[in-house]
Structures are given as C-alpha cells and as structure tokens.
Residue, then its C-alpha position, 0 to 999 in steps of 0.5 A: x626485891x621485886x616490884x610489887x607493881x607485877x607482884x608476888x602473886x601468880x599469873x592471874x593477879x597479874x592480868x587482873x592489873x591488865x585487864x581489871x573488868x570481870x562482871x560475870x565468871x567460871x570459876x575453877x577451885x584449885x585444891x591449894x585453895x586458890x580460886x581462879x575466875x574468868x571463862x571455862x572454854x575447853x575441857x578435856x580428860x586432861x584438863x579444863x582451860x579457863x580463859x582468864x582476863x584474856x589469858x588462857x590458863x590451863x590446870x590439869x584435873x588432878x588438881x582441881x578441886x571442883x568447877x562453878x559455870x556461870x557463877x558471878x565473880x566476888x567483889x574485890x575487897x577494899x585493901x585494909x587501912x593498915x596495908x595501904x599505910x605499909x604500902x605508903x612507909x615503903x614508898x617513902x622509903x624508895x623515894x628517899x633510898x634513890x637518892x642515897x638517904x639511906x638511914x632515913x629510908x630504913x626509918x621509913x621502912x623499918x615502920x612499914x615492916x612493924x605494920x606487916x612483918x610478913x612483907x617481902x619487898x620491905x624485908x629485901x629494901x631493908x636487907x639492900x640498905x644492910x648490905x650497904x652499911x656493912x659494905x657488902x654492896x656498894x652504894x652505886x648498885x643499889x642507889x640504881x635498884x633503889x631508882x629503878x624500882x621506885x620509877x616501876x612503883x611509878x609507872x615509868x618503866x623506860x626509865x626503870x629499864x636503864x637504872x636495871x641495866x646500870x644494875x647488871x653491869x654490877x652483878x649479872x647473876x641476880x634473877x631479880x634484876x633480870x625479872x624486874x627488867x623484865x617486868x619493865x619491858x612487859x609493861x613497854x609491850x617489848x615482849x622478845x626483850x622480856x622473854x630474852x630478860x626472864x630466860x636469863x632470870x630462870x639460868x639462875x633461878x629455875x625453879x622461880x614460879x613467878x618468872x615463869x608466870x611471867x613469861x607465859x605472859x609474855x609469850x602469849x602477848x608475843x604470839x606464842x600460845x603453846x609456849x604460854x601454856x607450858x609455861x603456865x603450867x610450870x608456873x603452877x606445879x612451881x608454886x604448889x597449886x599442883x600439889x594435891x591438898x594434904 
C-alpha cells in the first residue's frame, strides 16, 4: 500500500500537489493518451522537453502524438461525491487500524471498497488486516504501517518516517516501505535520504514506475538534473507512456 498523498499517479501529478498554479500551458499528447501541460522549452529531433509545474520532463517524439503551444489549461474537475465518500471510508479505517481496531477498520474499509472495487490502497489496507487475522503478519508491524500512513494522509511526515523505520526493522525487503519512507522524506525536502530510500525500493523492485517518478523528483529537487531526467524517462517507458498506441 501506498499513500495516496504522493499517489498512484506518475510524476506530473505529483508536482500538481506542489505547485498547483497553471493559468495558461503547452500541451503535449502522449500517444497513451495522457495529456501533459506545462511549457514546451527545448525541442529536438529527439525529444520536446516540457517544463511541467517546475519540473522538466522529457518524452522522446516516437511517443508523442502531437503538441499544442499556447494552449490554455483544462479546469481541474471537482472529484466525484462517491470518490471523496471512498476517500472518507479509508480514512476512517486508517484512524481506526493504528491503533489495532482492526475488524472495525475492515468494516470501514470494506465500505469504501463496495463504493470503488477498483481502489488499490483500500485492497492493500484491507490485504494487511487479512494477513494479520490469519497471522501472517504480526500486529506490531502493521499497527506501525497503519500509523505511518495515516500521519503521511495527515501531513505529519516526521512522525511518518519513524513508524516506517519501526516497519523496516520488521521486513526489509518491502519496496513500499521504502518508497512511502521516502515519500515521507521528499515532503521534509530531505532529498539524499529520499533518494538513499528509493534506490533501495528499486533493488527490490526495479521495474516500479512510480519510484523511479519519484526520484527524478527528488533528483531535480537535489540539484541533479541529468539524473532527473534519465529517471523520467524510465519512469515513462515503466508505465507504458512510451509504448507506442495499438
């Protein structure tokens, strides 16, 4: 499970969370269909780089479907009644799994998911509460995920960084620990810790798209630009905006 605070969703929509102010944008057209806004600053025969709410991304043009200059941004549409109800269920079921109320917390949760069967962090909250009934993970560890997500949802991520590192010391080879730690860190703008964090996530993990969306961040937040965009570029091929369209 990961917090949905840094989301599911690819570099872009992290820097949205960041920098949400976009009056007016190019747009570049991936042939996935994902539509990128933000300004078209270099172009070449191998790609168009578009800075993006501050952060440059770059998509080779085997990829891109077409480009719009100067074309203004969509408005951001309100999220649905039924989504921001999913979002409350699952919140109240993190409150409630810190602190070890776990069959009440799978009420909660199991709510959330009859309202959205397609929501990934519920599935895993709800997967992590199995695995304790069954007694395949002890309550300790995920009393302590459970507490550091729940301080990520709430924006307390000094204290979220603790209950991850209680987490480690139970299983060292989960890539979600690593990349919510990092995520955690990211937010303190301790980027050599976050990158430190992610490079471990991606041992254990390397073909994860969004930790390596997330340390190109965090590269480009640390000064390191080239870094930043071979990352995004992996990032990009890893979530299949650099398939080319059926």
């Amino acid at each position: 499970m990961r917090s949905s605070l840094l989301g599911l969703g690819v570099l872009f929509s992290l820097l949205i969370m960041f920098f949400p102010d976009i009056s007016s944008a190019d747009t570049v057209v991936l042939k996935s269909g994902k539509i990128i806004e933000g300004k078209i600053t270099e172009k070449t025969n191998e790609y168009i780089k578009i800075d993006a709410a501050g952060m440059p991304l770059y998509y080779e043009h085997k990829y891109i479907q077409e480009t719009k200059e100067d074309s203004p941004s969509s408005v951001p549409e309100k999220e649905a009644p039924a989504a921001e109800e999913t979002q409350d269920y699952f919140k109240r079921g993190l409150a409630l799994a810190k602190d070890a109320e776990f069959t009440k917390a799978e009420n909660e949760l199991k709510r959330g998911l009859a309202l959205d069967p397609a929501d990934k962090n519920i599935s895993a909250a709800l997967s992590l509460i199995e695995d304790v009934h069954k007694g395949i993970a002890p309550q300790e560890y995920a009393v302590n995920l459970f507490n550091g997500y729940y301080c990520l949802f709430n924006e307390q991520y000094r204290q979220a960084t603790g209950y991850f590192q209680k987490a480690l010391q139970s299983n060292i080879y989960d890539a979600d620990i690593y990349y919510n730690l990092a995520s955690a860190y990211y937010s303190l703008k301790e980027y050599a810790l976050a990158i430190g964090c992610l490079d471990k996530a991606l041992k254990l993990r390397p073909e994860d798209a969004e930790a390596c969306s997330l340390l190109a961040s965090a590269y480009y937040m640390a000064g390191e630009p080239s870094k930043a965009k071979a990352y995004s570029l992996i990032s990009q091929k890893l979530s299949g905006e650099s398939s080319p369209s059926p």
